[in-house]
C-alpha positions as CSV (number, residue, x, y, z in Angstrom):
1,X,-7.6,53.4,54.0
2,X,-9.1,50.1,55.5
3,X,-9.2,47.2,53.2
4,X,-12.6,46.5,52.2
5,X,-14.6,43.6,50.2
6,X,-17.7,44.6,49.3
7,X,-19.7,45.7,52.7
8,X,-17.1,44.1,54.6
9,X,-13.4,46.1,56.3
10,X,-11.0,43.7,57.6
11,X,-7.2,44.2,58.6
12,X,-4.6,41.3,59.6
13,X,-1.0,41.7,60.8
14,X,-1.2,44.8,59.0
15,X,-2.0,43.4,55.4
16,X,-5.1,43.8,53.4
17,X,-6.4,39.4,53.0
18,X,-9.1,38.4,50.7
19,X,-12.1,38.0,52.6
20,X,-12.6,34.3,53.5
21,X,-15.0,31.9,51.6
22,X,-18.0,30.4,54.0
23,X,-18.7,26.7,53.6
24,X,-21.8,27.3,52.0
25,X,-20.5,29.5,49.1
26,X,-17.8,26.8,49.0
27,X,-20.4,24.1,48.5
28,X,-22.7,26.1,45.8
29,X,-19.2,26.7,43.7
30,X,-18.5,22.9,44.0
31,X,-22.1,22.0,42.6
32,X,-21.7,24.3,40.5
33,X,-18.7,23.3,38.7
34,X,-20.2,19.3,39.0
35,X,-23.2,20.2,37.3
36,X,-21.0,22.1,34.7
37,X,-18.5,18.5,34.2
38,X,-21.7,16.3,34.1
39,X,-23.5,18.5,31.3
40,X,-20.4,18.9,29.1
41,X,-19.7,15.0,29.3
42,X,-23.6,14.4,28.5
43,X,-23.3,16.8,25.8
44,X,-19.8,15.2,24.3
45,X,-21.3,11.9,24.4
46,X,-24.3,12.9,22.5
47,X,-22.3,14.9,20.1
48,X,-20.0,12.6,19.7
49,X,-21.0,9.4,16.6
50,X,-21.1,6.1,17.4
51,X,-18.1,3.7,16.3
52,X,-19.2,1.3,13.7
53,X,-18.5,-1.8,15.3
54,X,-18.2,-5.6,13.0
55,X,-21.8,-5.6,13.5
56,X,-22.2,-2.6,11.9
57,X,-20.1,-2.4,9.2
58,X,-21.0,-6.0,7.6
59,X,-25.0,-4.5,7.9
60,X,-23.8,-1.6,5.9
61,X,-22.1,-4.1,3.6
62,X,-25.4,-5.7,3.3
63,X,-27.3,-2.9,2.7
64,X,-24.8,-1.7,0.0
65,X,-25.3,-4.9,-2.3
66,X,-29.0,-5.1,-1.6
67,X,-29.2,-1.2,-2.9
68,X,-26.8,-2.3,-5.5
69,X,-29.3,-4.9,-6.8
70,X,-32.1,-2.9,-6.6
71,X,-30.2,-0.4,-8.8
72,X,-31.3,2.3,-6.4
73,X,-28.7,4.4,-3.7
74,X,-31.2,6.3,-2.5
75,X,-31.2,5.0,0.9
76,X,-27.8,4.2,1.5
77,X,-25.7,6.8,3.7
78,X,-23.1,8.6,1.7
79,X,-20.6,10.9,2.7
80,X,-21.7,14.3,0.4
81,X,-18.1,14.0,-0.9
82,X,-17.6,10.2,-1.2
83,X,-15.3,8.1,-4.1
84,X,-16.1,5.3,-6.2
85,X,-14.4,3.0,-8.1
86,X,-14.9,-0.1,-10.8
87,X,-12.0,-2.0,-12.2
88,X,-9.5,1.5,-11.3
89,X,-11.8,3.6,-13.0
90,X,-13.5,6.4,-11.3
91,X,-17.3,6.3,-12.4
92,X,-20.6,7.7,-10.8
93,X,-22.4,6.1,-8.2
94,X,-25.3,3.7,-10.6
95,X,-22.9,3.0,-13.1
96,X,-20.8,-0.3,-13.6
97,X,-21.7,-3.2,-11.5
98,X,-25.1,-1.5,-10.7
99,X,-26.2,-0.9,-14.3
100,X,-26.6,-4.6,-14.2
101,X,-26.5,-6.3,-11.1
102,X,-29.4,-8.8,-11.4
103,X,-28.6,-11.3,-7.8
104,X,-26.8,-10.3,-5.0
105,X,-24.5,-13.1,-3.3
106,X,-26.1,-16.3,-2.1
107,X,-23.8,-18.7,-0.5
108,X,-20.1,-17.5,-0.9
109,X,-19.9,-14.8,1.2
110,X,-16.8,-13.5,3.0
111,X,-16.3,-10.2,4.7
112,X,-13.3,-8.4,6.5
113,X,-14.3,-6.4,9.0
114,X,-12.2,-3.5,10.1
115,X,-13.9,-1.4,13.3
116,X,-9.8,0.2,13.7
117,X,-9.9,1.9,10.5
118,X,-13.5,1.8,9.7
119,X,-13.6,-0.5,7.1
120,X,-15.4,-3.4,5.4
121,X,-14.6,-5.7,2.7
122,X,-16.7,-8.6,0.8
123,X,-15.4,-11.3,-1.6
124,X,-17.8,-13.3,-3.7
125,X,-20.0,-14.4,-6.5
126,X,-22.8,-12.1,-8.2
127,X,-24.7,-12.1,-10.7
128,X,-24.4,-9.1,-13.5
129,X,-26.9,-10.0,-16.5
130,X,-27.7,-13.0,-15.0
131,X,-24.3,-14.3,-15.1
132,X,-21.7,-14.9,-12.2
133,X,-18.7,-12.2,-12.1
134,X,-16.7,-12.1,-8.6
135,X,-16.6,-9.0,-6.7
136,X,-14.3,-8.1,-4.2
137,X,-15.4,-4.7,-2.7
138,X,-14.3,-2.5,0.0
139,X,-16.2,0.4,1.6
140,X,-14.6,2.8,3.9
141,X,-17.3,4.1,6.8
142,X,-16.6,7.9,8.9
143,X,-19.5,9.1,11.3
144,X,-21.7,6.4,10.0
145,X,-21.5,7.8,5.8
146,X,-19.6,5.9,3.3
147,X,-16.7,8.4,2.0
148,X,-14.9,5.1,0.0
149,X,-16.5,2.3,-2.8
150,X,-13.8,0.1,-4.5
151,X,-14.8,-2.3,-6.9
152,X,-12.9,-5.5,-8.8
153,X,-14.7,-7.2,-10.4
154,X,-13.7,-10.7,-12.5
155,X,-16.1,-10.9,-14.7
156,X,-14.3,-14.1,-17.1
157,X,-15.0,-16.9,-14.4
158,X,-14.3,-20.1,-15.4
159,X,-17.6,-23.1,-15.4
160,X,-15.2,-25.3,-13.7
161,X,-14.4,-22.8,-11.4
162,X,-17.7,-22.0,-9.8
163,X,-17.5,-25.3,-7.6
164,X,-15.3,-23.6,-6.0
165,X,-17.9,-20.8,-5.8
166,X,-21.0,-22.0,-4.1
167,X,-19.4,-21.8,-0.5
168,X,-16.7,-19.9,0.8
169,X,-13.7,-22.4,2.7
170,X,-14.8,-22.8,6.7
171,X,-11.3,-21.1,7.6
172,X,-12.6,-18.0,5.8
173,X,-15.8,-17.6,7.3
174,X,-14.7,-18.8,11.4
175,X,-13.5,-16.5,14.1
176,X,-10.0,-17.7,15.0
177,X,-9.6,-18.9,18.6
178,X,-8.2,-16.3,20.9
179,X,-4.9,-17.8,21.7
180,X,-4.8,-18.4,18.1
181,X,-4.8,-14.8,17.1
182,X,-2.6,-12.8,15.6
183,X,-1.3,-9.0,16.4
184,X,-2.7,-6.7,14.1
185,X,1.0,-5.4,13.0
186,X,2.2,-9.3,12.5
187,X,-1.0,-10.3,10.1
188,X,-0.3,-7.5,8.1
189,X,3.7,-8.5,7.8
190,X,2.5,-12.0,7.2
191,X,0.0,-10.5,4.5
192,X,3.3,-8.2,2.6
193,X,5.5,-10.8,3.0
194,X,3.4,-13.1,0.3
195,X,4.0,-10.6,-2.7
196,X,7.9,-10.6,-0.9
197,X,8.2,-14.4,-1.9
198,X,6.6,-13.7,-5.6
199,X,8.7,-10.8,-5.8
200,X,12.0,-12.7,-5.0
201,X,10.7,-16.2,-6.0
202,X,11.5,-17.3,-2.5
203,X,9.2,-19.4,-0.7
204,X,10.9,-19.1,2.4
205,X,10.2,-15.4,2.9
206,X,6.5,-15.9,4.0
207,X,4.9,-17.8,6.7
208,X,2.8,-20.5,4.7
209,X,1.0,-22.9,6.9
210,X,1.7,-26.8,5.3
211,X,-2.2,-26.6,4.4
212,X,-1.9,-23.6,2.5
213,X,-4.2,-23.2,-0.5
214,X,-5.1,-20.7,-3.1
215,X,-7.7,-19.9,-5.2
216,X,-7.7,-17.4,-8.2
217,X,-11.0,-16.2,-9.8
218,X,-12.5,-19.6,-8.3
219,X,-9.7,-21.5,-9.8
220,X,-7.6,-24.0,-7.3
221,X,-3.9,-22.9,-7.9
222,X,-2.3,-25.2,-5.7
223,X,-2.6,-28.2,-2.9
224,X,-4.5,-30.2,-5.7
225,X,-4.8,-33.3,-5.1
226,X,-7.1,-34.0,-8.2
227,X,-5.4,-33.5,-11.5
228,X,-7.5,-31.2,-14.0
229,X,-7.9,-33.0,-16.4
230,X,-8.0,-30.1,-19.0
231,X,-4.2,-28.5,-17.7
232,X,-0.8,-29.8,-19.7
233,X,1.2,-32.4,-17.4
234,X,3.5,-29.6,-16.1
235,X,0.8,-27.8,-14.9
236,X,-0.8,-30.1,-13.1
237,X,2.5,-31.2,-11.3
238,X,2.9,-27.4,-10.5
239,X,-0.5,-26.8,-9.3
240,X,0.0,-29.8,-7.2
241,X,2.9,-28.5,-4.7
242,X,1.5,-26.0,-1.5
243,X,2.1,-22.8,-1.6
244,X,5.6,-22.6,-0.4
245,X,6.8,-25.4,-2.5
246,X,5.3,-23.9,-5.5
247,X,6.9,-20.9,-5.0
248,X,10.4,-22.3,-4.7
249,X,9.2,-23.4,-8.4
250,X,9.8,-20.0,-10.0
251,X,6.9,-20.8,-11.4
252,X,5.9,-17.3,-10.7
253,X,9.0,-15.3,-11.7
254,X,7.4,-14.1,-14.4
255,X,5.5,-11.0,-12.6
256,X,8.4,-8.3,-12.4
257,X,6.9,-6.4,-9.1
258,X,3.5,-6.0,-7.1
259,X,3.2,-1.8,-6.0
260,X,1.1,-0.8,-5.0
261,X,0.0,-3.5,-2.7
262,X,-2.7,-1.3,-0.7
263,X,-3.0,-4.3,2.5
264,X,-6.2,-1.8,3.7
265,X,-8.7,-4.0,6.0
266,X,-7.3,-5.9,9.0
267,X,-9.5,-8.3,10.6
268,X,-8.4,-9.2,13.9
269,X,-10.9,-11.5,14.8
270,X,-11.3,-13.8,11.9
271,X,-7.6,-13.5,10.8
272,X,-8.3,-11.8,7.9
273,X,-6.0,-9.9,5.5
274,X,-7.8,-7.8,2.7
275,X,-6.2,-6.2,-0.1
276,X,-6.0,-4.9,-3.6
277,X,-2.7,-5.1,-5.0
278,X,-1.4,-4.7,-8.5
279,X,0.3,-6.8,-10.1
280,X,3.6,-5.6,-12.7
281,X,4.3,-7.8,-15.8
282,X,7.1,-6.3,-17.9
283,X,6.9,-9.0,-20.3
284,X,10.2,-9.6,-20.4
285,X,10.2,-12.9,-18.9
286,X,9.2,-15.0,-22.0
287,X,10.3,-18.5,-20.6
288,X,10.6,-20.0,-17.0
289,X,13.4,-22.6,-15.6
290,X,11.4,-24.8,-13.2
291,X,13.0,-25.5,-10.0
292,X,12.4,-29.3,-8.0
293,X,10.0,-30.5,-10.5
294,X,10.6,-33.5,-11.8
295,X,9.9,-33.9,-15.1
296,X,9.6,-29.7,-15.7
297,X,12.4,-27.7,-17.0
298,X,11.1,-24.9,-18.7
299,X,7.7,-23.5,-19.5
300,X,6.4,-21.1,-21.8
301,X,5.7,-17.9,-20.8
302,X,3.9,-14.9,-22.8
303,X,2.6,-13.2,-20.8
304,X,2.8,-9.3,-20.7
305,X,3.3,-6.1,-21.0
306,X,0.2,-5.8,-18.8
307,X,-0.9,-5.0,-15.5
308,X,-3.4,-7.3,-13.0
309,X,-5.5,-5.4,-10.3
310,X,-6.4,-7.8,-8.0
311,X,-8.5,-8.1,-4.9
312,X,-6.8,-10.5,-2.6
313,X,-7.4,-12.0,1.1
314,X,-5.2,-13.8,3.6
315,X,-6.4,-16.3,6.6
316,X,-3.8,-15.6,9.0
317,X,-4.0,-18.0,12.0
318,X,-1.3,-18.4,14.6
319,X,0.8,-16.2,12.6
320,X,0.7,-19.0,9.6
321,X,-0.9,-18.2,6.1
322,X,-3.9,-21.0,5.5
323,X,-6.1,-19.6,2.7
324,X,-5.6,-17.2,0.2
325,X,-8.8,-16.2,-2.2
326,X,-8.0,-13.4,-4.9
327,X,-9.8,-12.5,-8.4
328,X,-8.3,-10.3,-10.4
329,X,-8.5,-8.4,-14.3
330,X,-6.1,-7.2,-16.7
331,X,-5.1,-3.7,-17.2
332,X,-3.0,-1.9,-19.6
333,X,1.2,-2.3,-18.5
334,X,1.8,0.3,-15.4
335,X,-1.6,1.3,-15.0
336,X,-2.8,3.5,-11.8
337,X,-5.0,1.7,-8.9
338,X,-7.2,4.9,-8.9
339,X,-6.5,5.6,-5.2
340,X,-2.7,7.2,-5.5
């Protein structure tokens, strides 16, 4: 039999071919498969969420400590399935901090921005009761819901200390330069390598700028140029050195290991590091030989069997450590974080 298409018989060299396509059922298929591409990618994008840029997660951060003071979630948009956490413990959403929350943060206000991983974090002074505690809080962002609230919260700050309270240090709150920056993978080695040096009592093992300073729950722990005038002699000489020299001290050999050290929000832009490491005291270590301290041989040390969660951030610019701000609480010895 002929070869036949539809209504039409056709026969070449003796082989049945497929009929041959016009140009104008070529064209309609084209359009066709266009207006298919176009839709699907219109449809994908509007499917699709939004990415919660720096902008966007720091008004979410706002609009978490504004709810928080007002003691009402209600409006805030949380994941149906989301975790929250005070101090390691697991609690319900209204309880802890937000029982009595009574001002939300003034002039102290740091956040770590995260758009890569889709988190934020904030470090700073508010007031539960009426009194200053200082939170450092991290809130973890999919499709636009919170899934993650982590709370530490120091809640023994120091009068002395709030000085150091009423306005966070300019390297904390200023976008590094762009040839100053920092590859994401190096800040968060710099970041590690910090509890390395406690860990080892090696000074050498992290890369501490010369200006280096930290502060603990407000409190000025080294680069002091000002004795306190309410800290024993060795302290003060201690407490004196940056944060490399102190270090080489051993002044710190007293904290047997820091696991897990959770280094979770890496700010890129302003050279932030932000973390919430725990801190391991075995209490075996009951008194320290001071190294290069004139003066200082030996301190007292009883301290432990105990744990400290801390909340903890690094300025990393041009690959150097500059500031360091942590608060922190103690915890029964080899207590859990909360997020294993």
């Amino acid at each position: 039999l002929p070869c036949q298409t539809g209504r039409r018989t056709f026969r070449t060299h003796g082989k049945c071919d497929r009929p041959r396509m016009d140009s104008t059922m070529k064209n309609l298929i084209a359009a066709a498969r266009l207006a298919f591409v176009l839709l699907f990618l219109k449809f994908a994008a509007w499917a699709a969420p939004a990415k919660c840029d720096r902008t966007c997660l720091v008004a979410i951060m706002d609009r978490y400590l504004s709810a928080m003071v007002k003691h009402d979630p209600s409006g805030l948009p949380l994941a149906p399935k989301y975790k929250y956490t005070e101090n390691t413990a697991t609690v319900p959403l209204g309880d802890g901090l937000w029982v009595g929350a009574s001002e939300g943060p003034a002039g102290f206000k740091v956040y770590a921005a995260d758009p890569g991983s889709g988190q934020v974090g904030f470090f700073g002074p508010v007031k539960e009761f009426g009194r200053p505690v200082l939170l450092a809080l991290r809130l973890k962002v999919v499709n636009g819901k919170i899934t993650e609230i982590e709370h530490v919260v120091a809640r023994m700050i120091g009068e002395a200390a709030l000085k150091n309270l009423a306005t966070p240090r300019p390297g904390l709150v200023t976008p590094v330069p762009p040839g100053e920056r920092t590859p994401r993978g190096e800040m968060f080695k710099a970041a590690d390598s910090y509890f390395d040096s406690i860990e080892h009592v090696d000074g050498s093992l992290a890369p501490f700028a010369d200006d280096c300073e930290r502060h603990e729950n407000g409190g000025q722990t080294t680069t002091n140029k000002v004795p306190d005038p309410r800290a024993d002699p060795a302290t003060q000489k201690i407490n004196a050195l940056n944060c490399r020299d102190q270090m080489n001290t051993h002044n710190l050999a007293y904290i047997t290991r820091i696991r897990p050290r959770r280094l979770l929000i890496i700010d890129e832009e302003y050279g932030l590091v932000f973390g919430f490491p725990m801190f391991v005291h075995r209490g075996n270590v009951r008194s320290i030989k001071i190294a290069g301290v004139p003066g200082v041989d030996t301190i007292p040390m009883n301290f432990g069997p105990i744990n400290l969660q801390a909340g903890e951030i690094f300025k990393i610019r041009a690959g150097k450590i500059h500031e360091i701000e942590a608060n922190g609480f103690l915890l029964p010895y080899n207590a859990a974080s909360g997020w294993q």
